[in-house]
C-alpha positions, 0 to 999 in steps of 0.5 A: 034230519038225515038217517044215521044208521049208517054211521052209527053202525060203522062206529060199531063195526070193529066191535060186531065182526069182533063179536061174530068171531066167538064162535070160532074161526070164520071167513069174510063171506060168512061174517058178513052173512051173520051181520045181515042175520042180525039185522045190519043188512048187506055188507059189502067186501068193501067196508068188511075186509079193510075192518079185517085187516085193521083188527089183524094189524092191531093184533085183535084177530089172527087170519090164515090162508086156506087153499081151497079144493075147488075155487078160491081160497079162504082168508080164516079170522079168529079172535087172540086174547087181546082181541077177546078182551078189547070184546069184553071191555069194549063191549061193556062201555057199548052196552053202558052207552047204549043204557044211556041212550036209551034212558033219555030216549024213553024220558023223551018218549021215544018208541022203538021202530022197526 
């Protein structure tokens, strides 16, 4: 069987990068380096930026251009309102899933790996 991890966790993306937003504002580089903290490895510009501007264009995320004093500038996101509620109703129905999955998996045995 095929590792699935990867599709796993780009059906779960839009809800991470809304997550990592509660924080306050941040920027693409930064986003991606507090997923990776997390534990989902290295994500490239490539795979984050087109999730940015779909939750910008569904109103989810604000962004801002920021003209920097040395090298490029910034692209800052952070989260509306409606982007906070998607998080919490979102958020809700992952962890519901989540609690189903892992009931069957433990009556079938299965043991977390790592």
């Amino acid at each position: 069987m095929t590792d699935r991890r990867a599709s796993w966790f780009k059906g779960v993306l839009d809800l991470l990068v809304l997550a990592s937003l509660t924080g306050g504002e941040s920027y693409g580089y930064e986003i991606a380096k507090l997923l990776g903290a997390a534990g989902f490895g290295q994500i490239k510009g490539g795979t984050l930026y087109p999730v940015l501007n779909r939750l910008e264009e569904a109103g989810l995320v604000a962004a801002e251009f920021r003209a920097a004093e040395k090298g490029p500038g910034r692209r800052y996101y952070r989260l509306t309102d409606a982007g906070r509620e998607t998080l919490g109703e979102q958020g809700g129905l992952w962890l519901a899933f989540d609690t189903s999955v892992r009931e069957l998996l433990a009556q079938a045995g299965v043991e977390p790996t790592r």
